[in-house]
N, CA and C atoms as a LAMMPS dump frame, in Angstrom:
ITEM: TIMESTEP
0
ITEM: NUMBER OF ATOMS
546
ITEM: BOX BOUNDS ff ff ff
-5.0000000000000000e+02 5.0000000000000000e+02
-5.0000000000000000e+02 5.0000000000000000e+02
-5.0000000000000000e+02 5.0000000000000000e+02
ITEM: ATOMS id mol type element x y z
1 1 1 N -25.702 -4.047 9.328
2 1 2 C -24.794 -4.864 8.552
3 1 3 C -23.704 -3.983 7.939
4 2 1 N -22.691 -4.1 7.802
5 2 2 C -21.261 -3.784 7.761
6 2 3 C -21.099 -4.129 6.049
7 3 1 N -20.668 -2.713 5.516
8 3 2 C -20.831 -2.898 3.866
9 3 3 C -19.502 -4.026 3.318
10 4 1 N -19.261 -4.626 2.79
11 4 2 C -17.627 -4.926 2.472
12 4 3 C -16.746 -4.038 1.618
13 5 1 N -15.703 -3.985 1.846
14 5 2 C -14.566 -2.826 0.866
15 5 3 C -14.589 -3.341 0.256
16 6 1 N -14.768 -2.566 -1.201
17 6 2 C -14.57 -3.009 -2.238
18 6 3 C -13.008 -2.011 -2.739
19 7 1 N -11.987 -2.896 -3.921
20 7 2 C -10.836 -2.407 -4.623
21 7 3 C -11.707 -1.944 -5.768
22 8 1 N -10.952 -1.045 -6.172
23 8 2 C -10.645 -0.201 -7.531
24 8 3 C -9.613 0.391 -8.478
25 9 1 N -9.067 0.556 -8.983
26 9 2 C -7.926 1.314 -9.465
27 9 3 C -8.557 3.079 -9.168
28 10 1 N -7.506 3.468 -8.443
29 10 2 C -7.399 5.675 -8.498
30 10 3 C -7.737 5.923 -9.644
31 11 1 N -8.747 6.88 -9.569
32 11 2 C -8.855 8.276 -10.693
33 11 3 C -8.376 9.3 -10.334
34 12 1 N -8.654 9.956 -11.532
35 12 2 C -8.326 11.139 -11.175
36 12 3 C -10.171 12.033 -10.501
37 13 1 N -10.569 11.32 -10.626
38 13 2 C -12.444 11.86 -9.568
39 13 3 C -12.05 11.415 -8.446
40 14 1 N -11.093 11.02 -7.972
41 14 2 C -10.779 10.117 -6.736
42 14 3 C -9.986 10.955 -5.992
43 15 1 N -9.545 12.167 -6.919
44 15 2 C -8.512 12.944 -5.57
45 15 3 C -8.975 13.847 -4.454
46 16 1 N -9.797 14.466 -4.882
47 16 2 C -10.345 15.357 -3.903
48 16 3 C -10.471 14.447 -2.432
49 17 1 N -10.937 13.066 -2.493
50 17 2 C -10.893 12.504 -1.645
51 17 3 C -9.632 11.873 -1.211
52 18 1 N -8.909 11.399 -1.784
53 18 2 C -7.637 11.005 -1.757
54 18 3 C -6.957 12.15 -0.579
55 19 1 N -7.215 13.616 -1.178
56 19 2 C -5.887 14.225 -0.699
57 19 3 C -6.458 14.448 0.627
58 20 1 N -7.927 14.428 0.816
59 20 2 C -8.119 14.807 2.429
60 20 3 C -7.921 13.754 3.559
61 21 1 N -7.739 12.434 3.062
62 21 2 C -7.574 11.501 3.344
63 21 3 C -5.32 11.545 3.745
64 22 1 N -5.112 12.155 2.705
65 22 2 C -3.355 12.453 2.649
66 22 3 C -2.74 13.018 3.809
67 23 1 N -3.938 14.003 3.285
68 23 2 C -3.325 15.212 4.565
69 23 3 C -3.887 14.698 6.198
70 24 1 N -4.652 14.737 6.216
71 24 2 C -4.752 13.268 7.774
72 24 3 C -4.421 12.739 7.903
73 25 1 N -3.239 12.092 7.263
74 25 2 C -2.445 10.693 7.787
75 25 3 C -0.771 11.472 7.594
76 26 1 N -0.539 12.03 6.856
77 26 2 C 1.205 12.031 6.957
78 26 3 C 1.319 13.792 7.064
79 27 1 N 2.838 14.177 8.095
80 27 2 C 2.396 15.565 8.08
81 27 3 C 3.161 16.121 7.173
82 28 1 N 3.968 15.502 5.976
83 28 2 C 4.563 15.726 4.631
84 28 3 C 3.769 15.471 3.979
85 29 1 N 2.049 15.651 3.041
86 29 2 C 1.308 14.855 2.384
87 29 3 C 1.989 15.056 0.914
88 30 1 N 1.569 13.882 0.246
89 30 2 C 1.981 14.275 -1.095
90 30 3 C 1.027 15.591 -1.452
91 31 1 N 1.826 16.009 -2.964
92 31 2 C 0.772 17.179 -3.278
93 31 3 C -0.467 16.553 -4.602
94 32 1 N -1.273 17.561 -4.61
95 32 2 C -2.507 17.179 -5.637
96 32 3 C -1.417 16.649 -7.125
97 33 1 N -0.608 17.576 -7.052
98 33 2 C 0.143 17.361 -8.897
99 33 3 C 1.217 15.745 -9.006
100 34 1 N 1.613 15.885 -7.548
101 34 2 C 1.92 14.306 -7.197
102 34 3 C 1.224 13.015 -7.512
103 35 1 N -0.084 13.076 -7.065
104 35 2 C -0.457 11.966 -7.571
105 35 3 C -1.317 12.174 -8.9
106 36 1 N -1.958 13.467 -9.158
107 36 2 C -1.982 13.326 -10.783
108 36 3 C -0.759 12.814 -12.007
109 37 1 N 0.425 13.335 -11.207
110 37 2 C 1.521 12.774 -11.95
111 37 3 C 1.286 11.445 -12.367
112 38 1 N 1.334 10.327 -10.644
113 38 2 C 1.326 9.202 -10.43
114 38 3 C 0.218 8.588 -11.838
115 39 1 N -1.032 9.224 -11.586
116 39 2 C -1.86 8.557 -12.29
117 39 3 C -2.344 8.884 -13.92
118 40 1 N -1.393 10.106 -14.539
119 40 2 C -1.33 9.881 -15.417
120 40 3 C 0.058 10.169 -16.551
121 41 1 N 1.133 10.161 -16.189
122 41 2 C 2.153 10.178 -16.405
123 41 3 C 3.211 8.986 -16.411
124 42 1 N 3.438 8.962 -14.977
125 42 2 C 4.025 7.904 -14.461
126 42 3 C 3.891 5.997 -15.217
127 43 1 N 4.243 5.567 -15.776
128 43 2 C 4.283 4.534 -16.675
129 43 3 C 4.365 3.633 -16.043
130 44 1 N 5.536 3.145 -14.931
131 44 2 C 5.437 2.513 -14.038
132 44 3 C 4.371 2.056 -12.567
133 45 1 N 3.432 3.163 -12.42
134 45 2 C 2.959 3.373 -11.086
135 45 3 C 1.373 2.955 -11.527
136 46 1 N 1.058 2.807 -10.109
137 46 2 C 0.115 1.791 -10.212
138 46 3 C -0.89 2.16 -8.646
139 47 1 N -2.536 3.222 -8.795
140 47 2 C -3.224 3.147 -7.616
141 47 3 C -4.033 2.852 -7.534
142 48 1 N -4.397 2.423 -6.048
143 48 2 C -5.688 1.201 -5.89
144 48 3 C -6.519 2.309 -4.49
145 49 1 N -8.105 2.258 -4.997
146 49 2 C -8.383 2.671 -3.692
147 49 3 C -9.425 1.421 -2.997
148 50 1 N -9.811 1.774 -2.25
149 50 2 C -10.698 0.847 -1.388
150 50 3 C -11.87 1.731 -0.803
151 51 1 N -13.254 1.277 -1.197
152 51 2 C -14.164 1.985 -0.766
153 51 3 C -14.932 1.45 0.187
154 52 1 N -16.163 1.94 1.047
155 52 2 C -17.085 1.192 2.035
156 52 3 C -18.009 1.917 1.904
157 53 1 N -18.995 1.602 1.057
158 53 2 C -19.984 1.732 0.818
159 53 3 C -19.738 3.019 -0.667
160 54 1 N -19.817 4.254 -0.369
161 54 2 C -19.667 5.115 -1.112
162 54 3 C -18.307 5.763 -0.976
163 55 1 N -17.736 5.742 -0.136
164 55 2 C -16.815 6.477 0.906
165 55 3 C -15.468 5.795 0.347
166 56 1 N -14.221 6.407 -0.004
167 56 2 C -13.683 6.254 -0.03
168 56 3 C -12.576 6.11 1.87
169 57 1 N -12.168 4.942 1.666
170 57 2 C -11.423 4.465 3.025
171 57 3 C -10.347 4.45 3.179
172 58 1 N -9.355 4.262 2.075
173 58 2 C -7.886 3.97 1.853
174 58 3 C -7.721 4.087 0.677
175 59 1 N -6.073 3.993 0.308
176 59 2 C -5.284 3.608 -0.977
177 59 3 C -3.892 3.572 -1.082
178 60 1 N -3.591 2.45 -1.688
179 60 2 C -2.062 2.367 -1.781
180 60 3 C -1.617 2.568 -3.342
181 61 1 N -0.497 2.918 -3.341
182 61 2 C 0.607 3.44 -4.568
183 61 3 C 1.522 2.521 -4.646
184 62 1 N 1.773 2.331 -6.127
185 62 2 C 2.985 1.543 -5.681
186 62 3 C 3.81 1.664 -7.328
187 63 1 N 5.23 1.333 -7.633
188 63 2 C 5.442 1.408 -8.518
189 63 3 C 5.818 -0.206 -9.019
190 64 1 N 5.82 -0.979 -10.202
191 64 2 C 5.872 -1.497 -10.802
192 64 3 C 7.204 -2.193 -11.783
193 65 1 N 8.36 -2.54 -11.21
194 65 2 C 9.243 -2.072 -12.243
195 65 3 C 9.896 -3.774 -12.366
196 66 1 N 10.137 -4.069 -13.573
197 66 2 C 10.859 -5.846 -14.005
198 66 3 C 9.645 -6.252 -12.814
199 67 1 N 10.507 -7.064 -11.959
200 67 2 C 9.782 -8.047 -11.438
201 67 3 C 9.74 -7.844 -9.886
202 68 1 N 9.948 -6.749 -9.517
203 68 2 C 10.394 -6.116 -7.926
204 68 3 C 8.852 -4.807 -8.604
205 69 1 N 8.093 -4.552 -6.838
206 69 2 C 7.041 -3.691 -6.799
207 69 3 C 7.766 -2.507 -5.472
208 70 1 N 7.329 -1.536 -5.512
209 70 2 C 7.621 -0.621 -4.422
210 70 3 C 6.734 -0.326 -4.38
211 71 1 N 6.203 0.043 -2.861
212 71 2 C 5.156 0.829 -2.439
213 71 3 C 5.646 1.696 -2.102
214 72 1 N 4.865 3.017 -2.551
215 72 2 C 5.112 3.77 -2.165
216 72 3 C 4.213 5.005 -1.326
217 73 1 N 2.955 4.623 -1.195
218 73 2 C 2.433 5.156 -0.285
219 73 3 C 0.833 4.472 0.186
220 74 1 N 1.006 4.471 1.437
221 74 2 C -0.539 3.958 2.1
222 74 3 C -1.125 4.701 3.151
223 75 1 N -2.273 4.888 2.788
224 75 2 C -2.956 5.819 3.886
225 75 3 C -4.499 5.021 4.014
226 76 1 N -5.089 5.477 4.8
227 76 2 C -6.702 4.909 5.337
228 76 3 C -6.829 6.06 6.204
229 77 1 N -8.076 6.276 5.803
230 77 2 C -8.698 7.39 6.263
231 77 3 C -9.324 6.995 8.053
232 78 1 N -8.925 8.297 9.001
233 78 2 C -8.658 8.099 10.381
234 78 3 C -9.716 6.976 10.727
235 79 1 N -11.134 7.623 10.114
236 79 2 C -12.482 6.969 10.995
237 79 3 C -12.686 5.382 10.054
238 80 1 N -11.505 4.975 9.488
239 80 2 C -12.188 3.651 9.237
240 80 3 C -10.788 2.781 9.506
241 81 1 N -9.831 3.558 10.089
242 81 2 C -8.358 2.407 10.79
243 81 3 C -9.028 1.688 11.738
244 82 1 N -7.934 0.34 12.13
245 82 2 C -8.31 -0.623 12.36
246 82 3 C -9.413 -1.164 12.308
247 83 1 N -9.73 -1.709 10.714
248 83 2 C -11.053 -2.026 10.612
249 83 3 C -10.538 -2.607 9.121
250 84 1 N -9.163 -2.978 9.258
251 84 2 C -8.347 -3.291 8.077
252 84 3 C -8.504 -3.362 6.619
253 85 1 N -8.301 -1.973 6.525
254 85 2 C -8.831 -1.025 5.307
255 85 3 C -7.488 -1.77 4.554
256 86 1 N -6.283 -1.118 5.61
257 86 2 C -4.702 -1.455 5.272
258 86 3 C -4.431 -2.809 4.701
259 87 1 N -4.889 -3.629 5.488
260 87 2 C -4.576 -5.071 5.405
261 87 3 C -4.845 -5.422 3.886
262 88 1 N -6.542 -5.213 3.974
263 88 2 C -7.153 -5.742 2.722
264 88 3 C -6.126 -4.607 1.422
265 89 1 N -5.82 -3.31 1.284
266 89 2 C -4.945 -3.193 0.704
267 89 3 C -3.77 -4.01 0.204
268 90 1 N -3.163 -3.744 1.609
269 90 2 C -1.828 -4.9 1.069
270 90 3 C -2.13 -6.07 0.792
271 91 1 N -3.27 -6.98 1.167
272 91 2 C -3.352 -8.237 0.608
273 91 3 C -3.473 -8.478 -0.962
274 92 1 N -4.541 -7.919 -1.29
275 92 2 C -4.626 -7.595 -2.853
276 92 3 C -3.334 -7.597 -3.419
277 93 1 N -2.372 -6.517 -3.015
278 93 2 C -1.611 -6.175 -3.409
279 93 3 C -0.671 -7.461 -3.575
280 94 1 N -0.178 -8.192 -2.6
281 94 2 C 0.599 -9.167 -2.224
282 94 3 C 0.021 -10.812 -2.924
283 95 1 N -0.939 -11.075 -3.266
284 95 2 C -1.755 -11.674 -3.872
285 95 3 C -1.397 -11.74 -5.784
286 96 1 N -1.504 -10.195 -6.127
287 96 2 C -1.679 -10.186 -7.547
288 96 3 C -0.408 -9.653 -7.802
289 97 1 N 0.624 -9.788 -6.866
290 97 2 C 2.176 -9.661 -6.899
291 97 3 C 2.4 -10.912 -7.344
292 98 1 N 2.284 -11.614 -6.5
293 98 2 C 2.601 -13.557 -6.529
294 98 3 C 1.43 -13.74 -7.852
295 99 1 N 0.973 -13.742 -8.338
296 99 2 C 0.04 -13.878 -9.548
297 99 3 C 0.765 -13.684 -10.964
298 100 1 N 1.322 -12.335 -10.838
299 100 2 C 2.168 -11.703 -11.656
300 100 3 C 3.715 -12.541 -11.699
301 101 1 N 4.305 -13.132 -11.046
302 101 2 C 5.568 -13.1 -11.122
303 101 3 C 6.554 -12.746 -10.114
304 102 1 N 5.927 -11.635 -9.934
305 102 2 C 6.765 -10.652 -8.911
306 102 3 C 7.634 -11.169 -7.542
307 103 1 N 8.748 -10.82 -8.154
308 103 2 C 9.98 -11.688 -6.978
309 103 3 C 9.779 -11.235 -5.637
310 104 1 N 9.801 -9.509 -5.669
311 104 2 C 10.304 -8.935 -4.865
312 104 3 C 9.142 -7.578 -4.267
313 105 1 N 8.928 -7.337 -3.221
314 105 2 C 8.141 -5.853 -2.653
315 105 3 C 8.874 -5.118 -1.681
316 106 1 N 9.266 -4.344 -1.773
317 106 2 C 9.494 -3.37 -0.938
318 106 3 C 9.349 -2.223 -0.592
319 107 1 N 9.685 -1.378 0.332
320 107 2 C 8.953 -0.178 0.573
321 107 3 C 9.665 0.895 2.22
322 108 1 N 9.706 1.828 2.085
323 108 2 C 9.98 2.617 3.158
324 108 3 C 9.061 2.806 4.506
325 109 1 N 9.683 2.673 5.429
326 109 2 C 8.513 3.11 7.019
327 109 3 C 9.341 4.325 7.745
328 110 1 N 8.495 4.466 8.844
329 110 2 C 8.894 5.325 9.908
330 110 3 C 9.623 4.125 11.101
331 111 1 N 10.38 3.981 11.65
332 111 2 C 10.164 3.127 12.467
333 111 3 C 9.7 3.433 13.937
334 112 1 N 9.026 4.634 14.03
335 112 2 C 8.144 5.126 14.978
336 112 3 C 6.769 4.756 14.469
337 113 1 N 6.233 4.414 13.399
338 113 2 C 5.374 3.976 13.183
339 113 3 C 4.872 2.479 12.801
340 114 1 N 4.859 1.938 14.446
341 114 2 C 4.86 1.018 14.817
342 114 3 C 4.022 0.116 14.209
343 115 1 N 2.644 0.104 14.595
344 115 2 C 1.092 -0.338 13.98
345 115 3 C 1.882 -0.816 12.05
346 116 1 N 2.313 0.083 11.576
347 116 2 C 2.213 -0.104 10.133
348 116 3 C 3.632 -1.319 10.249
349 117 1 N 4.784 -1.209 10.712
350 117 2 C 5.868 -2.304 10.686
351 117 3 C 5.168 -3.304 11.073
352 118 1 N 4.397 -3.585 12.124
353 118 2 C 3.712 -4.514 12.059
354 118 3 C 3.217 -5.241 11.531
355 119 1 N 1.786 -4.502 10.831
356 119 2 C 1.17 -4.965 9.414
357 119 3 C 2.605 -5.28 8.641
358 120 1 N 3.229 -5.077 8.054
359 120 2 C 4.419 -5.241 7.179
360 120 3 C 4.645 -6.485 7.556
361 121 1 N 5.11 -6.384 8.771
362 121 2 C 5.849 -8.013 9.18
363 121 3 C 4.728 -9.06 9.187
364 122 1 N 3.41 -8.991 9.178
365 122 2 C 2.589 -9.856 8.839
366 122 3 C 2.203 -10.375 7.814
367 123 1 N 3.081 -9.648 6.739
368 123 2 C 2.707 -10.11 5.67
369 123 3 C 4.039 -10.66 5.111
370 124 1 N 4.921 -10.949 6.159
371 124 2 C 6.307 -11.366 5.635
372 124 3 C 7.488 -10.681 5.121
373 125 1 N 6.809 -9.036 5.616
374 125 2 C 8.365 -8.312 5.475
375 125 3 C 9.434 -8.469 6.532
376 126 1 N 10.586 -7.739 6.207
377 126 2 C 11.212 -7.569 7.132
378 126 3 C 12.269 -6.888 6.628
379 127 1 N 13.166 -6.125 7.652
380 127 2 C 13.927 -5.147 7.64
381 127 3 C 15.158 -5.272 6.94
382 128 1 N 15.805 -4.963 6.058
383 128 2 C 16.673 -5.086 5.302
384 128 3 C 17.854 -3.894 5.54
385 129 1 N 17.833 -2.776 5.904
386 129 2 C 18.429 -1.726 5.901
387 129 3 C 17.67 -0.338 6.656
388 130 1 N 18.498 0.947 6.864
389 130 2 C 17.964 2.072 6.802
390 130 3 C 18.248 3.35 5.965
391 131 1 N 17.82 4.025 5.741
392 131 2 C 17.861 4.955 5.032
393 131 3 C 18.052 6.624 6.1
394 132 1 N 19.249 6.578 6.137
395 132 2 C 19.331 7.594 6.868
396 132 3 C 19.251 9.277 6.892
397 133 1 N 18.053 9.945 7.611
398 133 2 C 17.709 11.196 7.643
399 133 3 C 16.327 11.006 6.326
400 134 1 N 15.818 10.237 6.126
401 134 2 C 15.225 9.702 5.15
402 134 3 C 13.844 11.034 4.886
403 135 1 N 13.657 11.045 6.091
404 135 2 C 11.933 12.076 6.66
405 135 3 C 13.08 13.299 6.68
406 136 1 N 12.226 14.274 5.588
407 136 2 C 12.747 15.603 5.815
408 136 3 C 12.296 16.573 6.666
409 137 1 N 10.897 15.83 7.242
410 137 2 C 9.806 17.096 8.137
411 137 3 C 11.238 16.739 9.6
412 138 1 N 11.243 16.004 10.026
413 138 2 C 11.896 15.363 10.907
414 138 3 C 13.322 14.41 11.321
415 139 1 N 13.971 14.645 9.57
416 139 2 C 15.546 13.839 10.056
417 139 3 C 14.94 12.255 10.078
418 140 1 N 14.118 11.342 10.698
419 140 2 C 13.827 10.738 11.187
420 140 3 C 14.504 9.643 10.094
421 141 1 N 15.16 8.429 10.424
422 141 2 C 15.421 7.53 9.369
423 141 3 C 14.053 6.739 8.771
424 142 1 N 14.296 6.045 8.145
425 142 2 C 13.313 5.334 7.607
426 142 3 C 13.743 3.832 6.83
427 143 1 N 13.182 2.537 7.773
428 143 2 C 13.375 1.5 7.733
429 143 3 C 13.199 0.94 6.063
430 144 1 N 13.945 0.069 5.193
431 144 2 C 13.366 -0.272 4.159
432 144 3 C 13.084 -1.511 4.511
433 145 1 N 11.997 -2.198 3.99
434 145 2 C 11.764 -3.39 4.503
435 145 3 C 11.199 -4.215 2.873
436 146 1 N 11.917 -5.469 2.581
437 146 2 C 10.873 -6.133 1.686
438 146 3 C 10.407 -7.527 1.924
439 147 1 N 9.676 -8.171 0.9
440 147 2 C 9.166 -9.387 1.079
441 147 3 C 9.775 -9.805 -0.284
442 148 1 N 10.035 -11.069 -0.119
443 148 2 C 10.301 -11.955 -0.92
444 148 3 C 9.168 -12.684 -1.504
445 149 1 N 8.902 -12.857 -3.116
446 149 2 C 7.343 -13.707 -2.822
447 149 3 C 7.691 -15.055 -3.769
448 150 1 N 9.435 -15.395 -3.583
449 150 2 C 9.668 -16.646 -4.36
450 150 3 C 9.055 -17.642 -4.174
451 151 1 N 9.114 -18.79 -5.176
452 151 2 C 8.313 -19.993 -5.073
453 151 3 C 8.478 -20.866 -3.599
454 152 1 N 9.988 -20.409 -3.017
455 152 2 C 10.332 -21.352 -1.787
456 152 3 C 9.472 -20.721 -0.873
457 153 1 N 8.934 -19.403 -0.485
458 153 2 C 8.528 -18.761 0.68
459 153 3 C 6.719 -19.287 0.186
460 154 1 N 6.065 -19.713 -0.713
461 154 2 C 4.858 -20.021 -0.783
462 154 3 C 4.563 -21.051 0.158
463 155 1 N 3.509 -21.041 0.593
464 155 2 C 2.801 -22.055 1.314
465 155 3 C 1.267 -22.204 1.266
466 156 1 N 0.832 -22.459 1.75
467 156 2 C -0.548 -22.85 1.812
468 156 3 C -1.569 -21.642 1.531
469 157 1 N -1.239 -20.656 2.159
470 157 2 C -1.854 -19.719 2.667
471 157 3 C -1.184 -18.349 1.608
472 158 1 N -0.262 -19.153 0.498
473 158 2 C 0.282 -18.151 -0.796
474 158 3 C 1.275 -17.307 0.088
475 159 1 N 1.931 -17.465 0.734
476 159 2 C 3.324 -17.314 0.513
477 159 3 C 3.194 -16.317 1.998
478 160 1 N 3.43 -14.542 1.499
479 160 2 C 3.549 -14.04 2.711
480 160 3 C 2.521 -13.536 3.481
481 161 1 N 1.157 -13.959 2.973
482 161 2 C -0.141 -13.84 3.45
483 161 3 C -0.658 -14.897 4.21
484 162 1 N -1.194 -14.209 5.42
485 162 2 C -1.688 -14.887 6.933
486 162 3 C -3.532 -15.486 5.892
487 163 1 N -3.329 -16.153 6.717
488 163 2 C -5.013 -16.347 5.714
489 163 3 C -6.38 -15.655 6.377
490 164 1 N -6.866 -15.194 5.122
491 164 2 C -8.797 -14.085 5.472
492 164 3 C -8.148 -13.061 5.73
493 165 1 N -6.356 -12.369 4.979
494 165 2 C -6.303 -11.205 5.444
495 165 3 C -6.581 -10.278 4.252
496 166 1 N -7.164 -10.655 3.181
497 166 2 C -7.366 -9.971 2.148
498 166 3 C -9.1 -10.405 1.677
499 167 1 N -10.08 -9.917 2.636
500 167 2 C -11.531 -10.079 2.669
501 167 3 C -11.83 -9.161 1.748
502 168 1 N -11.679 -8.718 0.856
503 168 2 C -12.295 -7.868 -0.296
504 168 3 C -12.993 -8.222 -1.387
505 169 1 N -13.733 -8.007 -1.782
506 169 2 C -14.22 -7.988 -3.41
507 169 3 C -13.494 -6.98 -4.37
508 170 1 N -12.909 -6.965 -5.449
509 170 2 C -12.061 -6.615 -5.995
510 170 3 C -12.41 -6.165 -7.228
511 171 1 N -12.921 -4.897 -7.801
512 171 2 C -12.979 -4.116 -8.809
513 171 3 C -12.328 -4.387 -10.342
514 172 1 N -11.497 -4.875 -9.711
515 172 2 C -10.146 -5.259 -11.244
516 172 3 C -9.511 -6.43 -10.686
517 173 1 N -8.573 -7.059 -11.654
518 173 2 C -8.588 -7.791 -11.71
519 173 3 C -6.636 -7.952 -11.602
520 174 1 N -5.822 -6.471 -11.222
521 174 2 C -4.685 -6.769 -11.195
522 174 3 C -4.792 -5.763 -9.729
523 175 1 N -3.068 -5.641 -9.408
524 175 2 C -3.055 -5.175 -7.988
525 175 3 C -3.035 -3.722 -7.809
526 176 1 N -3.128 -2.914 -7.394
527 176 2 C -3.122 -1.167 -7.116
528 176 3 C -2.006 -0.738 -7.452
529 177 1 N -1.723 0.154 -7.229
530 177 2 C -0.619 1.378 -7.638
531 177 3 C 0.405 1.662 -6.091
532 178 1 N 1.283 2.894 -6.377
533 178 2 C 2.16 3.12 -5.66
534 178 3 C 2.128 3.342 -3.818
535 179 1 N 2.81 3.803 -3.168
536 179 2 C 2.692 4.104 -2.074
537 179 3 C 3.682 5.145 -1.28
538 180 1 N 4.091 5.62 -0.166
539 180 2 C 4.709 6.802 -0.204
540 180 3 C 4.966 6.614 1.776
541 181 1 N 5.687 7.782 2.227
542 181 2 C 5.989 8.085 3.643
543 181 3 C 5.045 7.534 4.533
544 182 1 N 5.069 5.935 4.777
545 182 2 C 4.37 5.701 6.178
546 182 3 C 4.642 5.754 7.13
């Protein structure tokens, strides 16, 4: 039997795992003082991890500001992708956005990193602009994409969420924190 992910809000007991999880997914990782910043400095910012069983699996970042959210970084650890560590992330997220108020989400991609625009557009983003030379490892631009989560775009299924894409049990009771170079 298959444990369910559970949400949490980031600690700071949470990095050691966090960063090995960082450094496996992006080849710019943030640094350790980065997201200590994030999580205890930063006023605006806001992190969520997702566990399976004991194991930390994922976590997204995000910042917080009026009534617009940025993500700013998401990662899931290699051996538990597609097994929508991500999803259930962003759902939460997108969920206790529309809960809150929150007009607006947006956030930076690779647009070589296909799999993740995807997820994005499933949850009702879409491409707004680019940001050019954006990736410093690589020049590479980087797509901004947001969602709208006004009262007109709600529907049945709460607006830019596909439905059962946010299967989690949920630790707290508001949405995660920042996010960064996907």
């Amino acid at each position: 039997m298959r444990e369910a992910p559970t949400l949490a809000p980031m600690t700071l007991d949470d990095l050691d795992e966090v960063m090995a999880i960082e450094r496996a997914a992006f080849q710019t990782p943030w640094s350790r003082g980065a997201f200590r910043y994030e999580l205890t400095q930063n006023r605006v910012a806001r992190s969520m991890v997702v566990r399976v069983g004991r194991q930390l699996a994922g976590y997204l970042c995000l910042w917080e500001i009026g009534h617009e959210i940025h993500i700013t970084n998401l990662a899931v650890d290699p051996s538990f992708r597609r097994r929508g560590i991500a999803r259930a992330l962003l759902g939460s997220i997108m969920l206790g956005a529309r809960r809150d108020g929150v007009e607006l989400v947006f956030l930076e991609v690779r647009p070589t990193n296909v799999e993740a625009v995807a997820l994005y557009e499933s949850f009702g983003f879409r491409v707004i602009g680019r940001r050019k030379g954006y990736y410093f490892d690589t020049g590479e631009d980087a797509l901004v994409m947001e969602a709208r989560l006004g009262a007109e775009t709600a529907g049945p299924t709460g607006g830019n969420q596909r439905p059962g894409s946010a299967v989690v049990s949920d630790a707290r009771d508001t949405p995660p924190d920042r996010g960064g170079r996907q």
